[in-house]
C-alpha positions as CSV (number, residue, x, y, z in Angstrom):
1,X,0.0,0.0,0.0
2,X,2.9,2.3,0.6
3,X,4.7,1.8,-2.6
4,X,5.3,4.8,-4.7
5,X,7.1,5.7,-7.7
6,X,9.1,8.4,-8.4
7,X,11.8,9.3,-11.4
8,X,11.5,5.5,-11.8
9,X,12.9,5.1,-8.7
10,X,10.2,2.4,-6.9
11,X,10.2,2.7,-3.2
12,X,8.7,0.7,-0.9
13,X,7.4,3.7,0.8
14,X,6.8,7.4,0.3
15,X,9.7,8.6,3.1
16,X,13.2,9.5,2.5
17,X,16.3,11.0,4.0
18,X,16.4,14.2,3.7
19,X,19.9,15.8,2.6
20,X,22.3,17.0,5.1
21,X,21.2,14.9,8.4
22,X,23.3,11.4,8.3
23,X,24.2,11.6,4.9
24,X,28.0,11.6,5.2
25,X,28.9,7.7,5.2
26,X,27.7,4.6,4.0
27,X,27.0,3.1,7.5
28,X,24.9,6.3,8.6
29,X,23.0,5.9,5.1
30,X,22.6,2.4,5.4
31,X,21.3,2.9,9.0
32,X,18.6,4.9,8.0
33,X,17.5,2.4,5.2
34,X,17.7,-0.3,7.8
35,X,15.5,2.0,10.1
36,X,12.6,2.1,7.4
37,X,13.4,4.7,5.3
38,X,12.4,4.3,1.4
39,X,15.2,6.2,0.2
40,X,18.1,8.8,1.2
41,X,19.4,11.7,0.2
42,X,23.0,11.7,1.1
43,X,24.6,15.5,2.6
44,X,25.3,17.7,-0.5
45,X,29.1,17.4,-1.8
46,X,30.8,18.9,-4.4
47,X,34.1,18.8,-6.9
48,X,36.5,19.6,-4.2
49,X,37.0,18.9,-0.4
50,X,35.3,22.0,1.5
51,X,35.6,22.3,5.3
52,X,32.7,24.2,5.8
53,X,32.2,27.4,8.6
54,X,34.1,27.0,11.9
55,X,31.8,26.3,14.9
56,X,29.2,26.7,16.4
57,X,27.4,25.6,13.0
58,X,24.1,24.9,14.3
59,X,21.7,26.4,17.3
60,X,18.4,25.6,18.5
61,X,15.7,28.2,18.1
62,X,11.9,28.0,19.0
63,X,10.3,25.5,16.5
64,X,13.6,24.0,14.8
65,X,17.3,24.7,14.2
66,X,19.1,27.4,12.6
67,X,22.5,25.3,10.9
68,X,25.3,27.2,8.6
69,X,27.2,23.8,7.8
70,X,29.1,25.9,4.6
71,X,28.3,22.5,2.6
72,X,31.2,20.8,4.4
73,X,32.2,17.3,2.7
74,X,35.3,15.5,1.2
75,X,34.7,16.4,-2.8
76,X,33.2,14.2,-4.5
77,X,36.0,11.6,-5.3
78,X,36.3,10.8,-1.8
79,X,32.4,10.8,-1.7
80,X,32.5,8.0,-4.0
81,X,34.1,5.8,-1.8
82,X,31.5,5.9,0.7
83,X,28.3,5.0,-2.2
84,X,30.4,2.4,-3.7
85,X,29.4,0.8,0.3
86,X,25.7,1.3,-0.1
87,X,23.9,-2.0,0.4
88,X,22.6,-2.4,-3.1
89,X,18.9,-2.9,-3.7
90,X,18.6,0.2,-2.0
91,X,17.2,3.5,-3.2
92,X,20.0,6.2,-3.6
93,X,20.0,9.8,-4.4
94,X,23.3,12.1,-4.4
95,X,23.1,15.5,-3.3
96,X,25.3,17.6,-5.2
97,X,26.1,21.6,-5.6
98,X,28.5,23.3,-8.1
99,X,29.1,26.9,-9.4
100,X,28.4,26.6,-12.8
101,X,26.7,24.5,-15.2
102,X,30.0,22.7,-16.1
103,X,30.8,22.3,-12.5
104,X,27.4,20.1,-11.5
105,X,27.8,18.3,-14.8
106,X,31.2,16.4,-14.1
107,X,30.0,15.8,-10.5
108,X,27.3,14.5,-11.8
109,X,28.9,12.4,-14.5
110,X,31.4,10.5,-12.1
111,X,28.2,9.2,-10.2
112,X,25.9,8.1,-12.2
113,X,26.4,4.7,-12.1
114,X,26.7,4.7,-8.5
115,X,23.5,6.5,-7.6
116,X,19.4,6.1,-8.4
117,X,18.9,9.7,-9.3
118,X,20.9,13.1,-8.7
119,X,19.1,16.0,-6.4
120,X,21.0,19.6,-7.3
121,X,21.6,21.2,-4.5
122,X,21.0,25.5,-5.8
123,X,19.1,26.6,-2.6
124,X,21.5,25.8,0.6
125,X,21.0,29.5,1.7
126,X,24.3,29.7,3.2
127,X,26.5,28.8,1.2
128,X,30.0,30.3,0.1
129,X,29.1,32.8,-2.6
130,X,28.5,31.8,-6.3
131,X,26.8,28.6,-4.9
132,X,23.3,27.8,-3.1
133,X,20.4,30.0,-3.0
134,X,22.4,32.5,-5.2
135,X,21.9,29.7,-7.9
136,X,18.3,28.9,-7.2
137,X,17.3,32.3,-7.1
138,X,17.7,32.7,-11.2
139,X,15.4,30.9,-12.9
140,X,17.8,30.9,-16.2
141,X,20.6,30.0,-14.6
142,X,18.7,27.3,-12.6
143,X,17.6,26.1,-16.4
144,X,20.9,26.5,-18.1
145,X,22.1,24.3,-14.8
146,X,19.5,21.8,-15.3
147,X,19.8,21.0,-19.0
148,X,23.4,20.9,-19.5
149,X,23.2,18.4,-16.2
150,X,20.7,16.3,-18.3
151,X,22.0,16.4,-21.3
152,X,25.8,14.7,-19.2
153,X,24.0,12.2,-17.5
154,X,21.0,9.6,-18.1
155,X,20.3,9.1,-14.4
156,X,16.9,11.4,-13.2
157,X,18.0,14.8,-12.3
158,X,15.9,16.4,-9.3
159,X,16.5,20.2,-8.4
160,X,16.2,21.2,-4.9
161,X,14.5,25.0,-4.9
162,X,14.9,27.5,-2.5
163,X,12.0,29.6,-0.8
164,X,13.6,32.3,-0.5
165,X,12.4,33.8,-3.5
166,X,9.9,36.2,-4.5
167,X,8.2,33.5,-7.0
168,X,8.9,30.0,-6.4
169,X,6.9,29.0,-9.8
170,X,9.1,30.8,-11.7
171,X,11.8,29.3,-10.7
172,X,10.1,25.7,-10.9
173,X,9.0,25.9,-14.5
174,X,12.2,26.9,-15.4
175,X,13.8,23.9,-14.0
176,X,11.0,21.8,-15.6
177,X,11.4,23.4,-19.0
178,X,15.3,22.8,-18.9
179,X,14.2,18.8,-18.3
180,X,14.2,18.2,-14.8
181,X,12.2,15.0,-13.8
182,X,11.0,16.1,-10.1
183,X,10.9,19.2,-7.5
184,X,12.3,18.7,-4.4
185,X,10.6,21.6,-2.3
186,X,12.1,23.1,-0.1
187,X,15.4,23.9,1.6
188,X,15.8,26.1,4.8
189,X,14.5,29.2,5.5
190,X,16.3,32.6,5.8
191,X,19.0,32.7,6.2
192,X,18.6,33.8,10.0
193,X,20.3,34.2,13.4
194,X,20.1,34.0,16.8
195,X,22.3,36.1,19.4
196,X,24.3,35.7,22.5
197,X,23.4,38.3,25.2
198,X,25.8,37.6,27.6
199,X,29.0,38.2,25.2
200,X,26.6,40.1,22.2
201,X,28.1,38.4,19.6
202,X,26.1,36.2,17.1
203,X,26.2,32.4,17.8
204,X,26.9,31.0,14.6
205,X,30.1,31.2,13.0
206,X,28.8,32.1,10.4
207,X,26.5,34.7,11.9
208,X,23.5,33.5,9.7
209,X,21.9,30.3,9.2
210,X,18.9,27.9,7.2
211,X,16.1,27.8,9.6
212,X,14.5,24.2,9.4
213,X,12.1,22.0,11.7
214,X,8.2,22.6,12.2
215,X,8.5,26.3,12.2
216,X,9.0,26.1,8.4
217,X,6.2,23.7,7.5
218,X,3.2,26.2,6.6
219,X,6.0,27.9,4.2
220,X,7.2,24.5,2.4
221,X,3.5,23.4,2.6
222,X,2.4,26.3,0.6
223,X,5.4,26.2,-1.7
224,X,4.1,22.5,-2.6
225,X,0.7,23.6,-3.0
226,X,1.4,26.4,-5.7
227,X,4.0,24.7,-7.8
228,X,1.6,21.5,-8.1
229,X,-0.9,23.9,-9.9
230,X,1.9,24.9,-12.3
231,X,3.9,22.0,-13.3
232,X,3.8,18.1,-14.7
233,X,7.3,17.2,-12.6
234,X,6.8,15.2,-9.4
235,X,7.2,17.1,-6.4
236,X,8.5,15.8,-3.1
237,X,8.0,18.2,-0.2
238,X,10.1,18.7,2.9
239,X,10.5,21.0,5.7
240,X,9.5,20.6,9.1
241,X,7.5,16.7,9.2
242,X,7.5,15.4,12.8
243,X,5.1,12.9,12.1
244,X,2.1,11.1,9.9
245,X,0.4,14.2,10.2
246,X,2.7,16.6,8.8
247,X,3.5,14.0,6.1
248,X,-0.4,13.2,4.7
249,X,-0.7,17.3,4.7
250,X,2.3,17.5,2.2
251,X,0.6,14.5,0.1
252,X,-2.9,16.5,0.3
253,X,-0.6,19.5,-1.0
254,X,0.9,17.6,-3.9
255,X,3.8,15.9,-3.0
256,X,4.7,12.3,-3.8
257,X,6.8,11.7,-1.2
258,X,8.0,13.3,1.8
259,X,11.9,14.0,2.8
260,X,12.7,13.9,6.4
261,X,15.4,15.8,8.1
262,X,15.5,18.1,11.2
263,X,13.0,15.8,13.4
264,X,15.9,13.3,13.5
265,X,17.6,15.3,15.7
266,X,14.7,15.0,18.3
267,X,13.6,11.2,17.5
268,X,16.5,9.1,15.8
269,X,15.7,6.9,12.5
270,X,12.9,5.3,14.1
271,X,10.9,8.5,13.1
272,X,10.8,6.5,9.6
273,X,8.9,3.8,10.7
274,X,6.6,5.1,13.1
275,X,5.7,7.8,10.1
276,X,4.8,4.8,7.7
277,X,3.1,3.2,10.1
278,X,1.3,6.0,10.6
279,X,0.4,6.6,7.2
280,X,-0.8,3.2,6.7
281,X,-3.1,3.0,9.3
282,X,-4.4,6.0,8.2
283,X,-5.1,5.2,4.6
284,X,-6.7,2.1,6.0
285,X,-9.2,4.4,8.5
286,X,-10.1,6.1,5.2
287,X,-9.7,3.1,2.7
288,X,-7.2,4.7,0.5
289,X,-5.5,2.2,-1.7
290,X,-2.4,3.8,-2.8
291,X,-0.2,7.1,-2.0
292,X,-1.5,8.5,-5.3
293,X,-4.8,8.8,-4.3
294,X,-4.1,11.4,-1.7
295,X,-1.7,13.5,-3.8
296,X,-3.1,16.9,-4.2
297,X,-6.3,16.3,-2.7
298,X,-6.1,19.7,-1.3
299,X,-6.3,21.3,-4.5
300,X,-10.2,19.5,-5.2
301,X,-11.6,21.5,-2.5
């Protein structure tokens, strides 16, 4: 009953990783597909090694976390190392960021065989400039990113978009027009900061951060809702799911499947099972047959 389908990737249910929690190694990843999850999303990497901001890189706030990581990871020839250790069987999608067009092509093109589908990461919101949100905030240069991606690779592309923009459509139909095969919506929130006022200096290292957790869920919920009006693509929606709930009202919205991140911090991996079970016993209480029946059932009313 869970089964869904997505960039002919065929999960055994509609809940996956989201990138940037776990997503370093193969053992973290293959915990979390041991734990229940239908796919992961491993943390975003890129050409070269990049050590990221200094710390403190992350700090709690009311309703979720404010994190400025700085995309941190090995490059993506050490990365591959760590996917060649996947279990196989399992569904795998590579987070990846670049600063051009050229850049997220070769990335791309050394893991293709090693991965299910790539997500392009142009909406981390602090990221080093030229990179990120900066990206994700053009909708040409999202499309130019997007096609020369597809036209390198044969394995599904997915683009990760930003909300921090001031049309979110826009910048989804230009991904889809460039040849994208799904919308992963969204990424964090802000950027924004919190302050210490016993030294008044900024916490971060970074001084600014992505806002995630359940403070961000009526903004990705509405992203989801709009861009299902205005594209063909699959979306799958994240940002802020803490439980069955939060994941049927993303489905309602339009998404296919939901991406899981921030509430792992709070519950572990077993948040993927006790969110399918969830979701099963509620399509059984009202005798829905498949996740594609509730897709965008929102948008009927």
């Amino acid at each position: 009953m869970l089964e869904v389908e997505i960039c002919n990737i065929k999960m055994r249910n509609p809940t996956m990783l989201a990138a940037g929690i776990l997503g370093s190694t193969a053992s973290s990843l293959n915990w979390v597909l041991r734990s229940g999850a239908g796919s992961v999303v491993t943390k975003s990497f890129g050409l070269e090694p990049n050590k990221g901001y200094a710390n403190p890189t992350t700090v709690e706030v009311t309703g979720g976390v404010i994190n400025a990581i700085g995309l941190s990871n090995p490059g993506v020839d050490a990365f591959i190392g760590e996917l060649e250790k996947i279990e196989e069987s399992n569904n795998v999608i590579a987070s990846i960021y670049g600063s051009s067009a050229s850049e997220f092509s070769e990335i791309a093109s050394k893991i293709e065989n090693l991965v299910d589908a790539v997500e392009l990461n142009v909406s981390c919101p602090h990221a080093q400039k030229g990179c990120g949100a900066s990206i994700g905030e053009d909708p040409k240069f999202t499309g130019e990113i997007v096609k020369a991606v597809k036209k390198t690779v044969d394995t599904p592309v997915i683009v990760k978009l930003t909300p921090n923009v001031t049309d979110i459509v826009e910048i989804a139909l230009s991904a889809e027009k460039a040849g994208c095969d799904a919308l992963t919506l969204i990424n964090s929130v802000g950027p924004g900061m919190r302050i210490d006022i016993d030294s008044g200096n900024p916490i971060l290292s970074n001084k600014f951060g992505g806002l995630s957790g359940p403070a961000v869920k009526p903004i990705a919920l509405r992203c989801v809702f709009d861009v299902y009006d205005a594209v063909h693509v699959p979306l799958i929606g994240v940002g802020g799911i803490t439980d069955y709930r939060d994941a049927i009202e993303f489905m309602f919205a339009g998404a296919r499947c939901v991406q899981i991140g921030t509430a792992i911090m709070y519950k572990g991996p077993s948040i993927f099972k006790e969110v399918n079970d969830g979701i099963n016993k509620f399509m059984n209480k009202n005798k829905y047959q498949s996740i594609e029946e509730m897709v965008g059932i929102a948008h009927k009313q």
